[in-house]
N, C-alpha and C positions, 0 to 999 in steps of 0.2 A: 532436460529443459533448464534453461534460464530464465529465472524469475526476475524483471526489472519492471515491475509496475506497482513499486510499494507506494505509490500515490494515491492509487486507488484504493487500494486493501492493502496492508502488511501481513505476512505468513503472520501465523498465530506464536506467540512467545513461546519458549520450552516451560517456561516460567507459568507464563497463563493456563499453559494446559493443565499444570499442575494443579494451579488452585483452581480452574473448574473440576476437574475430577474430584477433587477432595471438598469442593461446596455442595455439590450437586447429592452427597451424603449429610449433611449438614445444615445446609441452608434453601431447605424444600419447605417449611414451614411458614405460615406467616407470622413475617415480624412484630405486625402489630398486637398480637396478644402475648398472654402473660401466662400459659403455660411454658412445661421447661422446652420444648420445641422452638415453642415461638420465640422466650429468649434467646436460645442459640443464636436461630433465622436474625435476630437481632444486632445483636454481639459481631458477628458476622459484615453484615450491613454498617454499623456504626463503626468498625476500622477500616471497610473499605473507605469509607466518605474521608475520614483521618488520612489518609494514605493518598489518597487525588488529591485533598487540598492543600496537604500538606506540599507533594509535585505542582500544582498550579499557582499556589504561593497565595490562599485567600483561608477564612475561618473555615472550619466543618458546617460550619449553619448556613454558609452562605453558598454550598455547590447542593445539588441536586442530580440525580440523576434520571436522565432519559429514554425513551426506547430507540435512542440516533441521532447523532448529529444534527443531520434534518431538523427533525421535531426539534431539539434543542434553539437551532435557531430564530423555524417560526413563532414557538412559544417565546423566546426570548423578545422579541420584534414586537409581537402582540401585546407581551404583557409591557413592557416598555411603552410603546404608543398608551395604551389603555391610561396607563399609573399617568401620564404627563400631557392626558388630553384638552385638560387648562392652559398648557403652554402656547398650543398649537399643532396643526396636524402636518408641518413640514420635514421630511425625512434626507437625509445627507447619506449618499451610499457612492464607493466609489465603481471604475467601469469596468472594474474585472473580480468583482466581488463573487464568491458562489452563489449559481444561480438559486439557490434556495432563497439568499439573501436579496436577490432580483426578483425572486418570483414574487414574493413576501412586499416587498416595494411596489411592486404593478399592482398588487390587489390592493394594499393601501391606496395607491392612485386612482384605481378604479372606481375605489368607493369616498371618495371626495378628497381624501390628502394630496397633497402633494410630496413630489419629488427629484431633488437636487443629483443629477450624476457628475461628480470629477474625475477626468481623465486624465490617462496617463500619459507618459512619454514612450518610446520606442523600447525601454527597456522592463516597463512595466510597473515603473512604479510612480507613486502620485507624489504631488510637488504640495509641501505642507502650508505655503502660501494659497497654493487652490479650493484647502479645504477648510482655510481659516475668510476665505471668501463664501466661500460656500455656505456656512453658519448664521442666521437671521433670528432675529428676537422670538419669530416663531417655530423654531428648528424644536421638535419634539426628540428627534434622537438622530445619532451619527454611527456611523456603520464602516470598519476598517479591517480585514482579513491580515493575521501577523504577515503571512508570508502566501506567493498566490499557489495555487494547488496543481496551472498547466505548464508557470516557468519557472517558476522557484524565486523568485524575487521578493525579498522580504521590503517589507511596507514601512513606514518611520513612526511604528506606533507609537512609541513614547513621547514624542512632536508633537503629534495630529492629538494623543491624548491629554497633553498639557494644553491646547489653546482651548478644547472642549470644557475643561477642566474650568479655566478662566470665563468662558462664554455662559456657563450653568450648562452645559449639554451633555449625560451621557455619550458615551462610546460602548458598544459591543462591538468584540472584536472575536471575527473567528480565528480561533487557532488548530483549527484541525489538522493542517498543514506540521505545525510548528511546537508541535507540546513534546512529542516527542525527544526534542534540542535538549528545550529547556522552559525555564519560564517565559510568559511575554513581559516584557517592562512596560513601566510607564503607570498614570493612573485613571486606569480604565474600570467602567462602571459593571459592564456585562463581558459576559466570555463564557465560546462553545467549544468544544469538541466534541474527539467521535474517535471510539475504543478502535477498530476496525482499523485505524490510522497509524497506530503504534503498535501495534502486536497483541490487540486484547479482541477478543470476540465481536462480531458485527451483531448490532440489535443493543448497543450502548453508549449512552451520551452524557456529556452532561451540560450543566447550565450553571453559570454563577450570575448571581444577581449580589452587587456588594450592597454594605447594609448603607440606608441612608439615601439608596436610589427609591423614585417612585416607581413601582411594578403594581400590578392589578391581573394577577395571571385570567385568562381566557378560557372559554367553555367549561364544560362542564365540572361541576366543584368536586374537588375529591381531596379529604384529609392528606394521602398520600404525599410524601415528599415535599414537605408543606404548602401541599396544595397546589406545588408549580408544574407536576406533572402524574398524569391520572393511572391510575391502572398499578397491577401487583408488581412491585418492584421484582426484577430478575435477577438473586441474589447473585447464584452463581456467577453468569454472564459479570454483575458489579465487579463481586470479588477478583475476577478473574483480569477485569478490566485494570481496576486498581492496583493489583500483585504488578504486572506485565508493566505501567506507565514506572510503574518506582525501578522496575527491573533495568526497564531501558533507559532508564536518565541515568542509571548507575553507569551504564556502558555508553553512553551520549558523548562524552569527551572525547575519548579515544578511535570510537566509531566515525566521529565527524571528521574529524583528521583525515584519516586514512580512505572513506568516502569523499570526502573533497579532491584529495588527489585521483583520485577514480574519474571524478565526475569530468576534472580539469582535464586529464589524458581527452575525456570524450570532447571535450569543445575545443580544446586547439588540431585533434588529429582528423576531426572528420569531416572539418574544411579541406586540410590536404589530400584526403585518401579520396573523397568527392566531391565532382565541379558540382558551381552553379549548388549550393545550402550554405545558410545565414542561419548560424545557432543565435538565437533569440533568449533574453533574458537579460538579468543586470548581472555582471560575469564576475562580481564582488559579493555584492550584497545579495546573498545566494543562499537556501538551504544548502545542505552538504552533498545531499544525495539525489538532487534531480538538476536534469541537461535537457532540455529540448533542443530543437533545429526542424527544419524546414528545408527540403528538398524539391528542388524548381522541377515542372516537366514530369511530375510523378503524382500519382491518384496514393493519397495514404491510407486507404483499404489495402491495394494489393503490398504496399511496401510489408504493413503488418502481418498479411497472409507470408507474406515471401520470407522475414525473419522468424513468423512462428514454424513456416516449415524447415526451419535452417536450426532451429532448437531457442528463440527467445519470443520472453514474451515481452511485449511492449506496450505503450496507450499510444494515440494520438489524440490532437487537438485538429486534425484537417478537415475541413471544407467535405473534403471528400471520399467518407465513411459510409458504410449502411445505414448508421442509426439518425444521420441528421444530412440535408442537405442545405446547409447553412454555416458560414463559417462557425467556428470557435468566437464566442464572443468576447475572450481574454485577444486572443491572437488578432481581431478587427478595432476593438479599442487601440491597441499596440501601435496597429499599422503595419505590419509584419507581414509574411507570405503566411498564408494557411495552407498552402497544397504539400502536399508532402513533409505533415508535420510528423514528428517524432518524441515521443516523450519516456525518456528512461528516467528512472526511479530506482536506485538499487536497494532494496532491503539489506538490515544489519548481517554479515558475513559475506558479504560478497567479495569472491577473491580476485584479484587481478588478473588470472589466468580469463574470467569466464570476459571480463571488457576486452581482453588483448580479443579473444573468439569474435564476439562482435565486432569490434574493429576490422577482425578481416570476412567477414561476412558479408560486412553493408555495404561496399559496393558491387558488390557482383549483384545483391538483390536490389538497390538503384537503379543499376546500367538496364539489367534485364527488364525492367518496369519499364525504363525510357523508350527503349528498343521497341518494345509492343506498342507503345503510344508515339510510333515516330516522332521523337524529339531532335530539337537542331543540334546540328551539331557544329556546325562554324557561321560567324555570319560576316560574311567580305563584305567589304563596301563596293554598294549596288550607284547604280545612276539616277533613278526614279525622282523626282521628286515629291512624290504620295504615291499612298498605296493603301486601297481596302481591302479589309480582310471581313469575310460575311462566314462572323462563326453563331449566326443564330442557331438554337437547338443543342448545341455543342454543352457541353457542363465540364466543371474543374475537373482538370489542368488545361482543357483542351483549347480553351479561346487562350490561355496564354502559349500556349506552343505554339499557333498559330501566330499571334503576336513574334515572338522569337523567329521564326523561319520568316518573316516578314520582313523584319526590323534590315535584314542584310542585301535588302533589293533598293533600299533608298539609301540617297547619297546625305553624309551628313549636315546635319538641318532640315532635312524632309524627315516628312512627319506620314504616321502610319494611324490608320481611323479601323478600330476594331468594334466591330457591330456584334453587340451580345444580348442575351436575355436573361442570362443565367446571373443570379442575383451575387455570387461573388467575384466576378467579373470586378466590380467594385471595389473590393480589396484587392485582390491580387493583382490586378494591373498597376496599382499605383505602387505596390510593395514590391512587384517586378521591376519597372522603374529605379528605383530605389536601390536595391540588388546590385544591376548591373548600370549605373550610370546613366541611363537616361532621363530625359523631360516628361513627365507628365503634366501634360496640357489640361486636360479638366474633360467632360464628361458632358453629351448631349442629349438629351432623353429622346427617344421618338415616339411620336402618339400612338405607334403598335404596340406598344411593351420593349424593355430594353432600352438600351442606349448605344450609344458611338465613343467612345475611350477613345481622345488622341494622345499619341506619343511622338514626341520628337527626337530624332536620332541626334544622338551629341555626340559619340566613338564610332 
């Protein structure tokens, strides 16, 4: 097998295994007391925190660590609101921020805050005039991911964190994505990650809070970590965390090189190798090692089943997975096709042999997904001047395949009215549109549920 979803989880470091094995004899005591154990358990503790901050580029007092990313960021958000709730309860997040950091937003909104979303552009990333709009005398905090986690598109933190900067506004920024690289620039108030990202154990996170911001950490009070996060610190997990992030920035220069050219093979060959996919993302301003695309006419469950049985593993962001029937909410802010999305991630050593493998893989497992889902395959120009298509019931790809085999029965300038119910119908028709040169018209609701998508043939 081929592992390409270090976005999700990175394989564990050679590095981290090491210094788990070797804490987990070590650093089983607790640190907080002043026997010679507890010192150990200590001494331990206290160079990891040296060893992340010194990678994250902030003091040892001012990172913490957590039981996850996650928690990192709700805590972060919380105790942020909390410290600055004289300002106002106005929150600044952008539209493809991790949903944690959206979940954390809607509950703020829920319970009387408010909240500012900036969106992006088609490449996914945000326009630093939008968020210097965005910023009002009551803005309690601003919310900025380095780089995003479904296309790889790195964010202008250091911009977005200078006008903050000027406005009096914290910025948290997560960099789960992106710690790995390197540092994030710029000056930024808050900032999360999460071990599990880089090559260190999952069940580890952390938080900085720089000195001088207001924070007021949330629930229950616990000495622990000063306070900003409850519960017995998991030394090993730390140390193991921290050995692995200093491991891998060691190897960060040379890795991104050599992953970038990897990444780059995948975005210019698999347009050519397969019709009809729009690799999605900003094709510069890029981590090194992640390439999504988007595959027209294809359900990205079975795509994923079809390379995991071909020997790869993969993520997706599409519409149309077991776990969600709902686009990607990176890929719908975007504007982008969600069906048939695909999200490679190659963890550190991946050789060029194992992308040349996928490369000649993915389309035989495309075609064959097509094929099962009768997809068009030519579209002549037809005479018609309209044409409905009644794809009620139908769910992603299927109203747009339909769409497609349609579009070739009207003459150009006739216009095609697809009747759907399936709520991303809504993105991908306008993203299909987009794709392949037509008009999207705009969208008619019916008082049964659904709507009517018209398109107008322009080729």
């Amino acid at each position: 097998m081929a592992y390409f979803d270090a976005a999700s989880s990175a394989p564990l470091h050679p590095v981290a295994r090491q210094a788990l094995q070797a804490s987990l004899d070590e650093g089983w005591a607790d640190p907080s007391r002043l026997y010679r154990e507890g010192r150990r358990a200590r001494l331990l503790l206290d160079a990891a925190r040296e060893a992340a901050a010194e990678a994250v580029g902030c003091r040892a007092d001012e990172l913490v660590f957590t039981s996850s990313g996650t928690r990192a960021l709700h805590d972060g958000m919380a105790g942020a609101l909390a410290g600055r709730r004289r300002v106002g309860r106005h929150v600044v997040v952008s539209a493809v921020e991790h949903s944690a950091v959206l979940h954390s937003a809607a509950a703020h909104e829920s319970d009387g805050g408010s909240v500012t979303e900036v969106g992006v552009g088609r490449e996914g990333r945000v326009a630093v005039a939008a968020y210097a709009d965005a910023l009002r005398s009551d803005t309690a905090l601003a919310c900025l991911q380095s780089a995003n986690h479904e296309v790889g598109t790195v964010q202008p933190v250091a911009e977005v964190a200078h006008l903050c900067r000027e406005a009096g506004v914290p910025l948290l920024v997560d960099a789960a994505q992106s710690l790995a690289w390197g540092p994030v620039e710029g000056d930024w108030s808050l900032l999360t990650g999460s071990a599990h990202k880089w090559g260190g154990p999952a069940g580890v996170g952390i938080l900085v809070v720089r000195k001088g911001v207001r924070f007021a950490a949330q629930g229950p009070a616990d000495e622990r970590e000063s306070g900003r996060a409850a519960g017995f610190e998991n030394i090993p997990g730390i140390v193991a965390a921290a050995a692995s992030l200093r491991a891998v920035r060691a190897e960060a220069a040379g890795e991104a090189a050599r992953l970038r050219e990897l990444t780059e093979r995948i975005r210019v060959r698999v347009p050519e190798l397969v019709p009809d996919v729009e690799v999605v993302g900003d094709p510069e301003r890029r981590l090194p090692h992640l390439v999504t695309f988007s595959c027209l006419y294809v359900d990205g469950e079975s795509v994923l089943h079809g390379l995991d049985r071909s020997g790869f593993s993969v993520s997706s962001g599409s519409s149309c997975t077991s776990s969600t029937l709902t686009p990607s909410h990176v890929l719908r802010a975007m504007g982008v096709v969600s069906e048939g999305n695909v999200r490679v991630s190659l963890p550190p050593g991946t050789e060029a042999g194992e992308v040349e493998r996928f490369l000649d893989v993915l389309p035989g497992v495309v075609r064959e997904v097509r094929e099962k889902l009768g997809a068009p395959v030519t579209s002549a120009a037809g005479a018609a001047e309209s044409v409905t298509v009644d794809a009620l019931g139908l769910s992603c790809p299927l109203p747009v395949i339909e769409l497609a085999k349609a579009i070739g029965r009207v003459r150009v300038g006739g216009t095609v009215s697809v009747v759907a119910d399936d709520e991303v119908a809504a993105v991908d028709i306008p993203a299909w549109c987009f794709t392949q040169g037509q008009e999207y018209v705009g969208a008619e609701p019916r008082p049964r549920g659904g709507a009517s998508y018209v398109v107008r043939r322009l080729v």
